[in-house]
DSSP file (Angstrom, degrees, kcal/mol; ACC not computed):
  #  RESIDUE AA STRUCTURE BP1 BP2  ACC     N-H-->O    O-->H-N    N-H-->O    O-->H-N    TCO  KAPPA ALPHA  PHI   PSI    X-CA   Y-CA   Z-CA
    1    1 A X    >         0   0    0      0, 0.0     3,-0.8     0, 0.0     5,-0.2   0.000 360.0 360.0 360.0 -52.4   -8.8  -11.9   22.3
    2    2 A X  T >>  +     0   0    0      2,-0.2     4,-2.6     1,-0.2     3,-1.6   0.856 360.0  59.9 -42.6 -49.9   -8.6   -8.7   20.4
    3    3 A X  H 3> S+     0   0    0      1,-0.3     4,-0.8     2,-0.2    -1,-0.2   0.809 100.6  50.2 -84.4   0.0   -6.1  -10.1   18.3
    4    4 A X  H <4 S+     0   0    0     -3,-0.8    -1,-0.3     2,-0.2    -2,-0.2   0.284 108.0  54.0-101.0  24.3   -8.0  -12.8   16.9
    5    5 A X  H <> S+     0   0    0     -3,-1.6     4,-1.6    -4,-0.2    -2,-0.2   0.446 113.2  43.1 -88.7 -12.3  -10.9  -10.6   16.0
    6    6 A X  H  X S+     0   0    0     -4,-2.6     4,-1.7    -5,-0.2    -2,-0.2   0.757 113.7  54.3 -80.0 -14.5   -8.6   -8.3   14.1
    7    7 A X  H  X S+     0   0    0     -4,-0.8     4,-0.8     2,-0.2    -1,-0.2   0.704 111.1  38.9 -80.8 -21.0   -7.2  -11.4   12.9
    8    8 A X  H  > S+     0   0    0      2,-0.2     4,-0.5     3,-0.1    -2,-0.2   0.773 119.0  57.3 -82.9 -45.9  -10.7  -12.9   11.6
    9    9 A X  H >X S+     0   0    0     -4,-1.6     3,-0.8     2,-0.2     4,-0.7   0.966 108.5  41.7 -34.8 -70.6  -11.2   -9.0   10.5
   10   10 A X  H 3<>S+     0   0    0     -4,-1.7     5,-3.0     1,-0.3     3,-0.5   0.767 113.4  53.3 -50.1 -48.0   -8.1   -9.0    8.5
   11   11 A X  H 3<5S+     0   0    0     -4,-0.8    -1,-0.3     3,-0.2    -2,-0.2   0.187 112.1  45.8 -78.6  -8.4   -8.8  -12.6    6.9
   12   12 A X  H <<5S+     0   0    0     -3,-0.8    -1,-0.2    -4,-0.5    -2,-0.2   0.593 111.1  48.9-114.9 -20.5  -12.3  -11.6    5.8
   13   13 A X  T  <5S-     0   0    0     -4,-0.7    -2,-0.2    -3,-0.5    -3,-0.1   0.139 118.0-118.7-110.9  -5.1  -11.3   -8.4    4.3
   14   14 A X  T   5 +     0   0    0      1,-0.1     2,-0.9    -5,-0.1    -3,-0.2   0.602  60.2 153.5  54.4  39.6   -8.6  -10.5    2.6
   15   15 A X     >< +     0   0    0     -5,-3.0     4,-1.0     1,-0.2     5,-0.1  -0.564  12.6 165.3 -82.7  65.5   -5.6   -8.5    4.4
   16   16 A X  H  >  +     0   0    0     -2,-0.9     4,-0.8     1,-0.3    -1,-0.2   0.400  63.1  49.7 -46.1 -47.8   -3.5  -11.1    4.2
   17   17 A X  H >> S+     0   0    0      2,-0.2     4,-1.2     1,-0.1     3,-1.2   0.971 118.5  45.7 -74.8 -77.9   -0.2   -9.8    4.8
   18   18 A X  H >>>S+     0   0    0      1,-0.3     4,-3.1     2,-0.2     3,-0.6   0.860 110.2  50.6 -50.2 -45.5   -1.8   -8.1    7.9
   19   19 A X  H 3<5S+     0   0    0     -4,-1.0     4,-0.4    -9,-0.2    -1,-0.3   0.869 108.2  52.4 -71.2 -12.7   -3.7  -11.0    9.2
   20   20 A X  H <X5S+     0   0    0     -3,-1.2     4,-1.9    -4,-0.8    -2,-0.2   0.809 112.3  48.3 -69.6 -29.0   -0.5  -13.1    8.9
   21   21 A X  H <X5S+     0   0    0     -4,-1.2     4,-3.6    -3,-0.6     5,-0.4   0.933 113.4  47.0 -87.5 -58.9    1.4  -10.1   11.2
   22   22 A X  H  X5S+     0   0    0     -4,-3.1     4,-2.5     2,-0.2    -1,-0.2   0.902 107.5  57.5 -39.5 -25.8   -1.4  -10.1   13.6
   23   23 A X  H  ><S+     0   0    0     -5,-0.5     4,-2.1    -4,-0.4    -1,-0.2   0.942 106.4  47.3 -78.7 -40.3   -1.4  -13.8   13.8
   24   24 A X  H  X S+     0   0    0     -4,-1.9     4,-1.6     2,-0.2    -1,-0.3   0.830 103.1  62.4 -77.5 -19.8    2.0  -13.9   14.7
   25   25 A X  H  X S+     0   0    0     -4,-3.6     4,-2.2     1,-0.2     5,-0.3   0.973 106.2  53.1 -44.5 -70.5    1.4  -11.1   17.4
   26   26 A X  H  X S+     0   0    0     -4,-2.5     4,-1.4    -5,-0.4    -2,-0.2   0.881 112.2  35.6 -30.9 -60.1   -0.8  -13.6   18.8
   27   27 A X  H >X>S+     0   0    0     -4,-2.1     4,-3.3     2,-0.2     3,-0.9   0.991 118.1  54.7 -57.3 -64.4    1.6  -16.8   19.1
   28   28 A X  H 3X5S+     0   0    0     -4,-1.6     4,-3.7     1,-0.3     3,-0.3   0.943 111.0  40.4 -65.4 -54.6    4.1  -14.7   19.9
   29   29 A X  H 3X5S+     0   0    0     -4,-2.2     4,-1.3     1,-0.3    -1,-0.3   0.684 107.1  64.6 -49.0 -31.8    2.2  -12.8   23.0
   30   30 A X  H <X5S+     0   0    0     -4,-1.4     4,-0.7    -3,-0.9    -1,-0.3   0.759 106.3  44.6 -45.7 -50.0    0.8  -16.1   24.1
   31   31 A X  H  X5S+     0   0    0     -4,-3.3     4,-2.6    -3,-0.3    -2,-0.2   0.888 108.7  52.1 -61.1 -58.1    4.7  -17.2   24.8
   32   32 A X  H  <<S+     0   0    0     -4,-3.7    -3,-0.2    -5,-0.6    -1,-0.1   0.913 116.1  43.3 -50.3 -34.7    5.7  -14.2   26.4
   33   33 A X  H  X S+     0   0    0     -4,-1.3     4,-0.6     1,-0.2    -1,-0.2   0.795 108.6  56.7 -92.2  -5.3    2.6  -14.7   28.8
   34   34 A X  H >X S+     0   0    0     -4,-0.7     4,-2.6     1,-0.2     3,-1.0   0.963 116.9  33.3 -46.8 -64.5    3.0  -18.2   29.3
   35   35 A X  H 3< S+     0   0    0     -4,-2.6     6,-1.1     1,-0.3    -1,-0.2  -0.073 110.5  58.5-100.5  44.9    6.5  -17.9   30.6
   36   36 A X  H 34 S+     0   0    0      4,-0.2    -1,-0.3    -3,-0.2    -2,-0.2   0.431 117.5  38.9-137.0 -26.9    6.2  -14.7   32.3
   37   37 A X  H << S+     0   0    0     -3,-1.0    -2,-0.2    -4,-0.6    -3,-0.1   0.938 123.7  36.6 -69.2 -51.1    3.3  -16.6   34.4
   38   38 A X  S  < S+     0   0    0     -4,-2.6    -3,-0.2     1,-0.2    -4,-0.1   0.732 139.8  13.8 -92.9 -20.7    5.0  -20.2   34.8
   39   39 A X  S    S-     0   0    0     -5,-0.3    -1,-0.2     2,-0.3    -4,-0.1   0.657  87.3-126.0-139.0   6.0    8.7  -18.6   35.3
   40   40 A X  S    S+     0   0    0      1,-0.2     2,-0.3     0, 0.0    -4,-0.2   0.768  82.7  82.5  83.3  33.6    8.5  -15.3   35.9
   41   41 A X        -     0   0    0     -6,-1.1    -2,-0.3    -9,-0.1     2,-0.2  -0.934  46.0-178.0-150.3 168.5   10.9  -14.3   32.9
   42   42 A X        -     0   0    0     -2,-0.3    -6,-0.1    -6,-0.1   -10,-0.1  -0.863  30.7-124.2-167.0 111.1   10.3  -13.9   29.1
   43   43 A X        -     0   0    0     -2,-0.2     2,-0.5     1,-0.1    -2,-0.1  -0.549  31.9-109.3 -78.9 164.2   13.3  -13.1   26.8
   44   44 A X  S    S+     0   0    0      2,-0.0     2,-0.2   -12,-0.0    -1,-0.1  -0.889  71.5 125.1-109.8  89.0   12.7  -10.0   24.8
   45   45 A X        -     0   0    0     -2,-0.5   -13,-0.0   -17,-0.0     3,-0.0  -0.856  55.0-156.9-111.7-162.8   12.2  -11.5   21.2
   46   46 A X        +     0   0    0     -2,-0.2     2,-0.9     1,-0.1   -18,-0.1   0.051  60.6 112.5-145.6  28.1   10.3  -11.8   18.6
   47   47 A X    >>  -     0   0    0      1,-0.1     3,-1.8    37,-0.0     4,-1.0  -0.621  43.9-171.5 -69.1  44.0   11.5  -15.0   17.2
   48   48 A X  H 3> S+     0   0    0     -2,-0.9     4,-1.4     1,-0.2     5,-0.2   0.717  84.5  62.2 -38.9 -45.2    8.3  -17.3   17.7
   49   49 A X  H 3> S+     0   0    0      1,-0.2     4,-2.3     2,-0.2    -1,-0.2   0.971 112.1  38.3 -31.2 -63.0   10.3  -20.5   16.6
   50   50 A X  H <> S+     0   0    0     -3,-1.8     4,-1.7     2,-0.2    -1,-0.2   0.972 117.4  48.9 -60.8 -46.7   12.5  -19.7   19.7
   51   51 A X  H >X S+     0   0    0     -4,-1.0     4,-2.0     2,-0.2     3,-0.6   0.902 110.2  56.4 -42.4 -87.7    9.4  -18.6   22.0
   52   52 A X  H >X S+     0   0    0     -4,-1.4     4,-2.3     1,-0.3     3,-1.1   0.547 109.7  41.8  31.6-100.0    8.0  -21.8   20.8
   53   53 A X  H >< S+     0   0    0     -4,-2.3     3,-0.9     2,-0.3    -1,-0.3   0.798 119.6  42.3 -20.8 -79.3   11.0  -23.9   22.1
   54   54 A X  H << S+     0   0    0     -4,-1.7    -2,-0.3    -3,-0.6    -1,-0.3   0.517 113.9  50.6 -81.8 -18.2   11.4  -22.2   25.4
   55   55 A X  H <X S+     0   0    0     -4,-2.0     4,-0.6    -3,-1.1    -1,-0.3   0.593 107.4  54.0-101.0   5.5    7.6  -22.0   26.1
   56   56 A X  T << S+     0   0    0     -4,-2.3    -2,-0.2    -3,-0.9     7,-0.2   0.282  96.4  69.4 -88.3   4.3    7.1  -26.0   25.3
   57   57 A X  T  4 S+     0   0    0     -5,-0.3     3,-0.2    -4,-0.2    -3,-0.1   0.676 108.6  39.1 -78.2 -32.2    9.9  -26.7   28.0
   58   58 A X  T  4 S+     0   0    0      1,-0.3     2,-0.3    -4,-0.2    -2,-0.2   0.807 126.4  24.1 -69.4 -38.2    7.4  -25.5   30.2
   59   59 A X     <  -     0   0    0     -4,-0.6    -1,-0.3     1,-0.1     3,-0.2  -0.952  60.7-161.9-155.1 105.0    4.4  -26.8   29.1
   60   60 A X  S >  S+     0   0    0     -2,-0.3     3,-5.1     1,-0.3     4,-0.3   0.915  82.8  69.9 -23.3 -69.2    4.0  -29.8   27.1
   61   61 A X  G >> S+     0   0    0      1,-0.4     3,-0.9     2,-0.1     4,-0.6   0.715  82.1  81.1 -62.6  -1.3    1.0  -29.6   25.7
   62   62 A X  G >4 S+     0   0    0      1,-0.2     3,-0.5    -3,-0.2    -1,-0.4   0.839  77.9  71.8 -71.7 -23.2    2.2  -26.7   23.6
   63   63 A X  G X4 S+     0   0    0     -3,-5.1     3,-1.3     1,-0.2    -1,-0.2   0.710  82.6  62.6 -60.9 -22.8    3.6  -28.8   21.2
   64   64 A X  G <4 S+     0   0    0     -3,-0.9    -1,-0.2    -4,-0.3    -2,-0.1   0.841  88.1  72.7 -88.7 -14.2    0.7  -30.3   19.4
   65   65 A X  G << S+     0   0    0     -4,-0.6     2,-0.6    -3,-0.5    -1,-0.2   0.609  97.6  45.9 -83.3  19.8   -0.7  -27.1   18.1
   66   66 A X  S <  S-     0   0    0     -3,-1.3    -1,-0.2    -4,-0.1     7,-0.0  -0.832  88.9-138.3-126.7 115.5    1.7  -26.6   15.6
   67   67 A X        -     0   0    0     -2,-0.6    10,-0.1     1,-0.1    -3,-0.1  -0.112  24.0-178.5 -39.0 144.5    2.5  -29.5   13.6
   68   68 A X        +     0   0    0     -4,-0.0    -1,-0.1     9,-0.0     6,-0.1   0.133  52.2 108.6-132.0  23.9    5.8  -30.8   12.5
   69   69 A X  S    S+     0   0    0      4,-0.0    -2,-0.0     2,-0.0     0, 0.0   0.995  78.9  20.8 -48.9 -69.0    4.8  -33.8   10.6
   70   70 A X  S  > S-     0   0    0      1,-0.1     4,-1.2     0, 0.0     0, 0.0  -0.256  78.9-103.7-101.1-165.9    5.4  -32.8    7.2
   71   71 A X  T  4 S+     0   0    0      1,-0.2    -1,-0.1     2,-0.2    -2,-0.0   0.518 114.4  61.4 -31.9 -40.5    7.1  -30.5    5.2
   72   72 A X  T >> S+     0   0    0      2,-0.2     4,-1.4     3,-0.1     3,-1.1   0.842 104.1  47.4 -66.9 -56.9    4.2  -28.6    4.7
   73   73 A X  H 3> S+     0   0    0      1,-0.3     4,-1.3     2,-0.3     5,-0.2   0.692 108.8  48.8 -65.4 -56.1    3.8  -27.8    8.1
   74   74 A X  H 3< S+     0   0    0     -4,-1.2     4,-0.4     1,-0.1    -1,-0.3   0.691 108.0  54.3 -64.0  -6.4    7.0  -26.8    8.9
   75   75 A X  H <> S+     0   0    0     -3,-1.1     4,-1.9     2,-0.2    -2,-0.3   0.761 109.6  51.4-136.3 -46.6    7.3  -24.5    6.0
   76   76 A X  H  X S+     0   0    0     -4,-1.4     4,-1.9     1,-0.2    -3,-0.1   0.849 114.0  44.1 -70.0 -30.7    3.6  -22.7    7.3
   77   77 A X  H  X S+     0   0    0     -4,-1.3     4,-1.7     2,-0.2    -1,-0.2   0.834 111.4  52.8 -69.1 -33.0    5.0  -22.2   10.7
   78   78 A X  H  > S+     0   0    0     -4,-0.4     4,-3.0     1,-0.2     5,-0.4   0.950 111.8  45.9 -71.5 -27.9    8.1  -21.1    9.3
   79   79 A X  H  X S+     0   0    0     -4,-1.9     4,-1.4     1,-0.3    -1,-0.2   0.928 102.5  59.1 -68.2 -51.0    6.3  -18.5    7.2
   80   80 A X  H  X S+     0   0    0     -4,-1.9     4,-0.6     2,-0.2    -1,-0.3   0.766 107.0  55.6 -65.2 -29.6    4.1  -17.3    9.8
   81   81 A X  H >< S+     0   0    0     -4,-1.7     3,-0.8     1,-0.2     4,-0.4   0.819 110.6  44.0 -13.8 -56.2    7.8  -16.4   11.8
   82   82 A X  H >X>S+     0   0    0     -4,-3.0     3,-1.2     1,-0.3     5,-1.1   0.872  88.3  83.5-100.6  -4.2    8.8  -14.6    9.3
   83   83 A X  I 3<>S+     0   0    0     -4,-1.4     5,-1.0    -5,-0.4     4,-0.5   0.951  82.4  70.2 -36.4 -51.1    5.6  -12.9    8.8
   84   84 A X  I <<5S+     0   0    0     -3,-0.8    -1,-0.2    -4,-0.6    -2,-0.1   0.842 115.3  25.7 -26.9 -44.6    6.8  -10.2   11.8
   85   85 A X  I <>5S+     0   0    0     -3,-1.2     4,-1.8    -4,-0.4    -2,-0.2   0.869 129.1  31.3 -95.5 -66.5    9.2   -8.9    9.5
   86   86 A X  I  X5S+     0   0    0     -4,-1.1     4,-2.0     2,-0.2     7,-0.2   0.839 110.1  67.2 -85.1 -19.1    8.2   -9.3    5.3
   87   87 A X  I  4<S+     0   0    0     -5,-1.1    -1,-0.2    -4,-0.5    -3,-0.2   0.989 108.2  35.7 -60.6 -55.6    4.6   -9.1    6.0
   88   88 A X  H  4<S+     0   0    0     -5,-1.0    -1,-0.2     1,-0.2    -2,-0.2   0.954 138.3  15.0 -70.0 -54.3    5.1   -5.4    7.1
   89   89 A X  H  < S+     0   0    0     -4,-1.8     2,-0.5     1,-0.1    -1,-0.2   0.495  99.6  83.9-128.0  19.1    8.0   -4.6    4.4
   90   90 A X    ><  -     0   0    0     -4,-2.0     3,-1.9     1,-0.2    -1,-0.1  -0.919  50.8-160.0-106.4 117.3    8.4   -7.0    1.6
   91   91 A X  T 3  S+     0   0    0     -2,-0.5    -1,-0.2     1,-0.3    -5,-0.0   0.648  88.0  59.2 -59.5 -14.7    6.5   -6.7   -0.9
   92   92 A X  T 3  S+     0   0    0      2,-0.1    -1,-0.3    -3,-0.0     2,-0.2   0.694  71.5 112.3 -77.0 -13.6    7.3  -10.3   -1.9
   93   93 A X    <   -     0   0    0     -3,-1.9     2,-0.4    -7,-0.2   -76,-0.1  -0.424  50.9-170.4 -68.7 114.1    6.1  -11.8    1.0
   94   94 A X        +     0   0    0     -2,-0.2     2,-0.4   -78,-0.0    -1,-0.1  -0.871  18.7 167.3-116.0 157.5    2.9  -13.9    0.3
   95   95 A X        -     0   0    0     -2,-0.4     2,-0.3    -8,-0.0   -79,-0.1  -0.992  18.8-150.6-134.9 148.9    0.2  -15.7    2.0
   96   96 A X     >  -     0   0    0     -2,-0.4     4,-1.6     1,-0.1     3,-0.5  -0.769  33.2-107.9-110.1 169.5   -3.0  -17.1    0.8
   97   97 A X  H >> S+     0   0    0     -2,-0.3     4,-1.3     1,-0.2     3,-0.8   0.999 118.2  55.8 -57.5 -49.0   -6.4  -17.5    3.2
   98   98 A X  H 34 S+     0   0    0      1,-0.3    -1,-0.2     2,-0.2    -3,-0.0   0.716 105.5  49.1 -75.4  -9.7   -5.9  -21.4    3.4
   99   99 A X  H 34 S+     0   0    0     -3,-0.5    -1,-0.3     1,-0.2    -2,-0.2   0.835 110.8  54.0 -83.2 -34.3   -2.3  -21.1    4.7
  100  100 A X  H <<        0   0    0     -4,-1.6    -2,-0.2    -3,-0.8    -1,-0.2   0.949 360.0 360.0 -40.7 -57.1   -3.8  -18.7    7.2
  101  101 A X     <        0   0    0     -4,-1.3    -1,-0.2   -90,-0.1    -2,-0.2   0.165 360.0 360.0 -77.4 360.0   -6.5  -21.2    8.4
């Protein structure tokens, strides 16, 4: 809960980079407590793609909130991944709000 009001925080204050890292805190924290409930183990990354994978083996219905119709879609997910990493130290690293949203 916390991190989606620092993530709405971040996104309003137009700390893009930040809300993108938070956002992936989120996903990523979601997995780990999904399969630390439903199988009582959670490998220690920080890889959401892989969380992703290994917590939709568990639980279906986790697959429909991230799309993988288009191009587009993959490409936002993939970006939000790497968000963990260049959001915090590359300066190249962009996001915009609507990719956020």
């Amino acid at each position: 809960m916390r991190a989606h009001i620092n993530f709405k925080d971040d996104l309003q204050r137009d700390w893009l980079k930040d809300a993108a890292f938070i956002l992936h805190q989120a996903a990523e924290r979601l997995y780990n407590c999904l399969m630390l409930v439903c199988a009582a183990y959670s490998p220690h990354n920080h890889n959401i793609a892989f969380l992703r994978t290994r917590a939709e083996r568990i639980d279906l219905r986790l697959v429909d909130p991230w799309s993988r119709e288009t191009r587009k879609d993959r490409a936002l997910f993939e970006k939000l991944k790497d968000a963990y990493v260049k959001a915090r130290y590359s300066k190249d690293y962009r996001i915009d709000a609507e990719e956020l949203t």
